[in-house]
C-alpha positions as CSV (number, residue, x, y, z in Angstrom):
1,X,172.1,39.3,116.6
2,X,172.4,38.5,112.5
3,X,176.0,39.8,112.6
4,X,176.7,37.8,115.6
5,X,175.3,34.9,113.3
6,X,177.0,35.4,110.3
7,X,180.5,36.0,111.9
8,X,179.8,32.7,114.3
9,X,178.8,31.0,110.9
10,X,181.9,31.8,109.3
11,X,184.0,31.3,112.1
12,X,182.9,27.9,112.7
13,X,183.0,26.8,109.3
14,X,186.8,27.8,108.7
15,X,187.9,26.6,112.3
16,X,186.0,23.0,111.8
17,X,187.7,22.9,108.1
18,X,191.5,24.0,110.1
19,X,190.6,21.5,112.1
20,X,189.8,19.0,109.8
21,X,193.2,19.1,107.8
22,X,195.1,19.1,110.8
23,X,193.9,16.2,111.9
24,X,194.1,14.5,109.1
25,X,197.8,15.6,108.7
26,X,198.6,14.4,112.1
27,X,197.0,11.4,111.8
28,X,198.4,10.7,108.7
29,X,201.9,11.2,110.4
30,X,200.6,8.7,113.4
31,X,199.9,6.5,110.9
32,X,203.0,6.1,109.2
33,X,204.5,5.9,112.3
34,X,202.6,3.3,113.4
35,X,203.3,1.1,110.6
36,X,206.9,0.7,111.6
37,X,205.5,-1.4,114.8
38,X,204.0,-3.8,112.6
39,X,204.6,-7.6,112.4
40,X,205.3,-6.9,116.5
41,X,202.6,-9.7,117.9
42,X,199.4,-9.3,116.1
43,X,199.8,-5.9,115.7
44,X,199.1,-5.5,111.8
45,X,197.4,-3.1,109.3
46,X,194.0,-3.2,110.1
47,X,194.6,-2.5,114.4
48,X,196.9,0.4,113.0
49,X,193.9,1.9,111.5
50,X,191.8,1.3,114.5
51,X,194.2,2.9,116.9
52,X,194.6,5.9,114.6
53,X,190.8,6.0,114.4
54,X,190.4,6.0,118.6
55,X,193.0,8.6,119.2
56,X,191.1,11.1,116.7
57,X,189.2,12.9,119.6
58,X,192.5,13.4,121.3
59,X,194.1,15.1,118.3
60,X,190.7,17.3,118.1
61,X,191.9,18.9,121.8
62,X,195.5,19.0,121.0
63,X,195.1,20.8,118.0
64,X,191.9,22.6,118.4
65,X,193.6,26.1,119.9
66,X,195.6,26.4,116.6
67,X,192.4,25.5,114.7
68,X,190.8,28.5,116.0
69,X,193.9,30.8,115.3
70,X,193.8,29.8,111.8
71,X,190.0,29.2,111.6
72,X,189.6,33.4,112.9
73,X,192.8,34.6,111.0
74,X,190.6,33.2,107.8
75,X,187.7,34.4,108.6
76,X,188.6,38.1,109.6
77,X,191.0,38.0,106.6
78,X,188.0,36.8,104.5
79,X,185.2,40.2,105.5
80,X,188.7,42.2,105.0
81,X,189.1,41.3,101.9
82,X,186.0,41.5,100.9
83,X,185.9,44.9,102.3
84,X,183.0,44.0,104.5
85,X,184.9,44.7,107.7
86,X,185.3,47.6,106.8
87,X,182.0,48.4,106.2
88,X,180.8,46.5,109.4
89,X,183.7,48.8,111.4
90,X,182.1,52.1,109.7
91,X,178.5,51.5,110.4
92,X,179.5,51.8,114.1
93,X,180.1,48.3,115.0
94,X,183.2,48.3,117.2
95,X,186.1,46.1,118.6
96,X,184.5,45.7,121.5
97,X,181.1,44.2,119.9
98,X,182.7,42.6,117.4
99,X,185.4,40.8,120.2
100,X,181.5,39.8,121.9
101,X,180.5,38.1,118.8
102,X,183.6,36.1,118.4
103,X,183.2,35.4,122.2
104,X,179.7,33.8,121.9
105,X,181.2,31.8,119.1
106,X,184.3,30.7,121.3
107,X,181.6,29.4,124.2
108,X,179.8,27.3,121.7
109,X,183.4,25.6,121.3
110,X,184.4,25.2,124.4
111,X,181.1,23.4,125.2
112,X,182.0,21.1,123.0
113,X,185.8,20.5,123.1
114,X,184.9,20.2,127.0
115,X,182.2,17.1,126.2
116,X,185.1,15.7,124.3
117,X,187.6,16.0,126.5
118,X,186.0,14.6,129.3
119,X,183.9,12.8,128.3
120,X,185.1,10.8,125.0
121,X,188.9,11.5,124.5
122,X,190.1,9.9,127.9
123,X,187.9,6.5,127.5
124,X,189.0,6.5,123.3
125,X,192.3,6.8,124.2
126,X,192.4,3.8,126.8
127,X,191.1,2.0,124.3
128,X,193.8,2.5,121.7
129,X,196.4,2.1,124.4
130,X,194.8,-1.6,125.3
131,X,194.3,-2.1,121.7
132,X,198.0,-1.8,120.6
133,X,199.2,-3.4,124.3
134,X,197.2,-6.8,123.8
135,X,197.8,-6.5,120.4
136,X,201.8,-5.9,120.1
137,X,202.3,-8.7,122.9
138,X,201.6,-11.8,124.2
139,X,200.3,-10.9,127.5
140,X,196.6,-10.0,128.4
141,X,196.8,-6.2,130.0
142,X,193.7,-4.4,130.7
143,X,192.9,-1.1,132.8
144,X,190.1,-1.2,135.2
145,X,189.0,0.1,138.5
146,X,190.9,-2.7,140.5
147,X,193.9,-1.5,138.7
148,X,196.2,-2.8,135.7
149,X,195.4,-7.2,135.3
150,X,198.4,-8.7,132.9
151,X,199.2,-11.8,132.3
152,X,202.3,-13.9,132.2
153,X,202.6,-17.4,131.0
154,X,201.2,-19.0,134.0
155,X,200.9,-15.7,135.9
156,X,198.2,-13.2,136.0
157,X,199.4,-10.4,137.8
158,X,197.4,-7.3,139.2
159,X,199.0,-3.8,139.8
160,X,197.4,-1.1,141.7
161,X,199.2,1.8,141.3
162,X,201.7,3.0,138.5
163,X,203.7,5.2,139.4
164,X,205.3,8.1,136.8
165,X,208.9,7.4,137.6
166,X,208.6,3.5,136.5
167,X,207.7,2.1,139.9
168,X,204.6,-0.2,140.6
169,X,203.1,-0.5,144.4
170,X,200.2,-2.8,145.5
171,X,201.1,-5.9,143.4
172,X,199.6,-9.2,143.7
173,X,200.6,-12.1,141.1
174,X,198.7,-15.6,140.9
175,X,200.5,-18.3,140.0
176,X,198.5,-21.5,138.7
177,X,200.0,-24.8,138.0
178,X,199.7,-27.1,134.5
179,X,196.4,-28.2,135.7
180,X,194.7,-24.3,135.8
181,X,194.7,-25.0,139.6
182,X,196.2,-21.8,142.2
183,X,199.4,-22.8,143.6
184,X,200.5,-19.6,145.2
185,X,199.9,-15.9,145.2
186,X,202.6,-13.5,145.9
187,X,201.7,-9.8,147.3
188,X,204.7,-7.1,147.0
189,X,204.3,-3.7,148.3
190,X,206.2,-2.0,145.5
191,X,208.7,-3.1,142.6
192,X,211.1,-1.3,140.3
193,X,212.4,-2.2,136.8
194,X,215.9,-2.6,136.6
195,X,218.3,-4.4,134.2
196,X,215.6,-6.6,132.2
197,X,213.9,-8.2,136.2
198,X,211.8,-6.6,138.7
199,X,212.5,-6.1,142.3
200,X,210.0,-6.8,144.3
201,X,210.1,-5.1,148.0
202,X,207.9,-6.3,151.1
203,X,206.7,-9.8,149.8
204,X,204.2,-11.8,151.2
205,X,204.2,-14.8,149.4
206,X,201.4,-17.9,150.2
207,X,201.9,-21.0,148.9
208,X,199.1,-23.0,148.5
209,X,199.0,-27.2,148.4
210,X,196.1,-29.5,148.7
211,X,197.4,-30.8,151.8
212,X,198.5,-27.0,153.7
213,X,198.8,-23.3,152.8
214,X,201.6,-21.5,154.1
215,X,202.7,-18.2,154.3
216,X,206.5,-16.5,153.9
217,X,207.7,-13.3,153.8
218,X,210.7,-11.2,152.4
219,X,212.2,-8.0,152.0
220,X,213.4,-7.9,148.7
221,X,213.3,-10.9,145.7
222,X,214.0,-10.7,142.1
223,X,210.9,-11.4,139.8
224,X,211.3,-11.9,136.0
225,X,208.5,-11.4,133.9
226,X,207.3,-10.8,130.6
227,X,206.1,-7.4,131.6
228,X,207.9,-4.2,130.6
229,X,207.3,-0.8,132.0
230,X,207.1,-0.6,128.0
231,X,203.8,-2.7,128.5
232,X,202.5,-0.8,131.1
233,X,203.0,2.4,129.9
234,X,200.9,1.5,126.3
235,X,197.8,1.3,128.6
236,X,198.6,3.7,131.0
237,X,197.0,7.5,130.0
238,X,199.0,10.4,130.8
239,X,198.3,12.9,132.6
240,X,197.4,15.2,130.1
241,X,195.0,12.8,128.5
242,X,192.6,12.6,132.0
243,X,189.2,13.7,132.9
244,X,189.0,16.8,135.5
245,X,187.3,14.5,137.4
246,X,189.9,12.1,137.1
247,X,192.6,14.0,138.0
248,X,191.2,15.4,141.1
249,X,191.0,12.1,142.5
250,X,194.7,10.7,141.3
251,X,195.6,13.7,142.9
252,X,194.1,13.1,146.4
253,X,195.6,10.1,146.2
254,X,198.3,10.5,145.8
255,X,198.9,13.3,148.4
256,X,197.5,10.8,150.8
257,X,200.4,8.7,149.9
258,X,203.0,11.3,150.1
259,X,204.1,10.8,146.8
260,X,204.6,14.3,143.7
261,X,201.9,15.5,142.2
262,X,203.6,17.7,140.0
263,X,202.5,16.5,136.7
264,X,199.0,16.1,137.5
265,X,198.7,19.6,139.0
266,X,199.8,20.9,135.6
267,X,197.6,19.0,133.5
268,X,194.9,20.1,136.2
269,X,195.5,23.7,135.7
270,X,196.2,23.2,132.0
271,X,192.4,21.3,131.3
272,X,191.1,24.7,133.9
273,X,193.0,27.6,131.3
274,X,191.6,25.7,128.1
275,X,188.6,27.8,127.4
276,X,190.7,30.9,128.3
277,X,193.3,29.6,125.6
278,X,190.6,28.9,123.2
279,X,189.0,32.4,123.3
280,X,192.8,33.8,123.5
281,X,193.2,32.4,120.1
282,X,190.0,33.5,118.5
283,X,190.6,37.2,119.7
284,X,194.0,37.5,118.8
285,X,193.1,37.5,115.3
286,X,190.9,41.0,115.7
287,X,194.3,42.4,116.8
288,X,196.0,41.2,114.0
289,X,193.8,41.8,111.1
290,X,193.5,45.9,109.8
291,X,190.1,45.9,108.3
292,X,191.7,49.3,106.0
293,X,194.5,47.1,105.6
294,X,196.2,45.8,102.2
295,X,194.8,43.0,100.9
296,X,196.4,39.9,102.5
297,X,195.8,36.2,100.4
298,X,194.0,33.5,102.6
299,X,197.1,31.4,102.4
300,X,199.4,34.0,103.8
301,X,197.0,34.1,106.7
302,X,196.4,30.6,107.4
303,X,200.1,30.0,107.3
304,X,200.4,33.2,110.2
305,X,197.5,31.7,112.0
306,X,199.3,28.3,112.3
307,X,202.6,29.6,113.1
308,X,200.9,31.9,116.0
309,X,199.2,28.6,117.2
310,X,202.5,26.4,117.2
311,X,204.3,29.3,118.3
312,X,201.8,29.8,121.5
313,X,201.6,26.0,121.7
314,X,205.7,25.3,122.0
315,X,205.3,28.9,124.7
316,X,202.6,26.9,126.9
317,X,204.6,23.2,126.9
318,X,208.3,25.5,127.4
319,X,206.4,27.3,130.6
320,X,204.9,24.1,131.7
321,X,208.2,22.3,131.9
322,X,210.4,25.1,134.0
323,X,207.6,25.1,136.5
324,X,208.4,21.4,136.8
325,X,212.5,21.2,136.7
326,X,212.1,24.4,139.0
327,X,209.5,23.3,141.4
328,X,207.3,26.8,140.7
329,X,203.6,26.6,141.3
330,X,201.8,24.8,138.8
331,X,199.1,27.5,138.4
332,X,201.3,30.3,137.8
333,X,203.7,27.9,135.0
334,X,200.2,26.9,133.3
335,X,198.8,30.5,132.8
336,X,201.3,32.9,132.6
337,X,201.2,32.5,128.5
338,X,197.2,32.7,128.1
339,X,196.9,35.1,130.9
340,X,199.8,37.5,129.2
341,X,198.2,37.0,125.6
342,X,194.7,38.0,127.1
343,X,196.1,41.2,128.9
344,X,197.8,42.2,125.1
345,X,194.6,41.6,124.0
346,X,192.5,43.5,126.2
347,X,194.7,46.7,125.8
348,X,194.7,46.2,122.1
349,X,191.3,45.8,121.8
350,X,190.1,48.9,124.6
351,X,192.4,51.0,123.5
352,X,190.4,51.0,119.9
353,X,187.3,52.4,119.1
């Protein structure tokens, strides 16, 4: 219990401090990056720093795996330097236990990055999406449950469904006159973006006078519009950047409808293999690090730690991406990497005393 205290102690500290200056290295970049958009609408300095600010949880999950490579390659590196692994290894402490201690450690992490993840990250980064949408344009666009509410001049228009591939279905645009008064509302079962106009297919449009409403319909008609798939995708949230919960349903729906659910069944499988990933990376530094080894410097190992972590990072997104082009099972794409890194570890670990 005391050694499973002070190696959690440690270990948290050094992966909260990894974590801490990649974030703020990333967010620096973001920032920077950011600042090239501005003078676009009323997008200035002061919303860059806000959108930086609300995408912080999400940088905390994306870089939290190579945080714990670096945080236990310090931290291991740190008792072996100090010869204390050694000692800890000699007074009959072994791999197994101390792979148990690093484990407990690992659950109190992935309690967390999964309250953030579902919990916080998804909703902060809608909002910085909406944010830099209403704030780069002249058009109102916000996400709720009745879908994605934009507005055009005159027009407010409401889409249901975004589709990955560009498309909208399940759209419904009001038109009001000079007056603020409805003159007609046009519902189109789907439209596609092509060559700066939508085309709008299965059109029901009702025009509505003080005198009579009627009611035409159409195949096909061209609509231009302020609104950009550009514009739609700022407040749209990928995949990736869902709730579990969230996912599940996008993905009933959309087998309902007949349509892929390729990249939603990867980002599905990838939020499932997180905690393995996470504990993958905390272990792999006990295979790594030779408490009777020479003495390493702390910045030789954080520099392997965050090349392991990138390294296993660019493995995961490269095996994600055939499954995809290739039309493999998602489940099998998404876990090969973690599940071969565990294996490695397993053996390395067992085959120690």
């Amino acid at each position: 219990m005391i050694l499973d205290r002070y190696i959690g102690r440690n270990l948290i500290a050094n992966i909260a401090l990894a974590l801490f200056v990649l974030v703020t290295i990333f967010a620096f970049f973001t920032l920077v990056d950011q600042l090239g958009d501005t003078g676009r609408g009323q997008y200035g300095v002061v919303q860059v720093l806000q959108y930086v600010a609300l995408i912080l949880p999400r940088l905390m999950i994306e870089l939290l795996p190579i945080a714990c490579v670096v945080g236990s390659m310090t931290t291991l590196g740190m008792l072996t330097n100090s010869s204390e692994l050694a000692v800890i290894r000699t007074s009959g402490v072994s791999k197994k236990k101390l792979a148990l201690s690093i484990i407990k450690t690992g659950v109190l992490i992935i309690i967390i990055s999964f309250i953030i993840s579902e919990f916080i990250s998804p909703k902060t980064e809608r909002s910085a999406q909406k944010l830099k949408s209403i704030a780069q344009t002249d058009e109102i666009s916000t996400k709720t449950k009745h879908g994605l509410w934009s507005r055009d001049g005159r027009s407010f228009i409401n889409i249901k469904t975004v589709l990955l591939d560009g498309k909208i279905e399940d759209v419904t645009i009001f038109e009001f006159d000079e007056d603020n008064i409805l003159k007609s509302r046009i519902q189109a079962r789907e439209a596609a973006y092509d060559d700066g106009k939508w085309l709008l297919e299965g059109l029901v449009q009702t025009k509505i006078s003080r005198e009579k409403i009627t009611e035409h319909r159409f195949k096909k008609a061209e609509w231009q519009a302020l609104l950009s798939p550009e514009v739609i995708n700022m407040v749209t949230v990928r995949p990736q950047l869902l709730s579990l919960y969230g996912l599940v349903q996008y993905i009933d729906y959309l087998r309902a409808n007949d349509q892929s659910t390729v990249l939603y069944e990867q980002a599905f499988w990838s939020k499932l293999m997180s905690p393995f990933l996470i504990i993958a990376m905390l272990l792999l530094a006990l295979c790594l690090v030779k408490p009777e080894g020479r003495s390493v410097s702390i910045g030789q190992r954080v520099f392997i730690g965050a090349m392991l972590g990138i390294l296993f990072h660019l493995l995961n997104q490269v095996s994600g991406h055939i499954g995809v082009v290739y039309g493999l099972p998602a489940i099998i794409c998404v876990s090969l990497p973690t599940t071969l890194i565990l294996i490695y570890i397993y053996y390395a670990i067992a085959k120690q005393p």
